[in-house]
C-alpha positions, 0 to 999 in steps of 0.5 A: 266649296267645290274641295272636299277637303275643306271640313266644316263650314269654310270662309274667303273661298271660290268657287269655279262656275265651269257653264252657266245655262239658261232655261228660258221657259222656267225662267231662270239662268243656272250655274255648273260647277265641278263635274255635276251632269245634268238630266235631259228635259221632257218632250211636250208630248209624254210617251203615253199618249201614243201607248193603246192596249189591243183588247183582242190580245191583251197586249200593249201597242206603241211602245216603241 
């Protein structure tokens, strides 16, 4: 149930599905209910391809 004051395990309710989103590459359709906020996926290239270490100066280059 989307109401908290419903205590216990509730009956006969609904439920109000604001969205329904699509990820086509997992290969499933989600719903979103209430005020629920979601994370951004991952780029298909990490960050840490790009990052080397400067053996001269012992610091990290590619950071940013």
């Amino acid at each position: 149930s989307h109401d908290p004051k419903l205590l216990g395990a509730p009956k006969d309710f609904v439920l109000p599905v604001r969205e329904l989103r699509l990820s086509a590459g997992a290969g499933f359709v989600y719903a979103l209910a209430g005020d629920v906020t979601t994370m951004p996926g991952l780029p298909t290239r990490p960050a840490l391809m790009d990052i080397e270490l400067d053996l001269e100066t012992g610091y990290p280059t590619g950071l940013f």
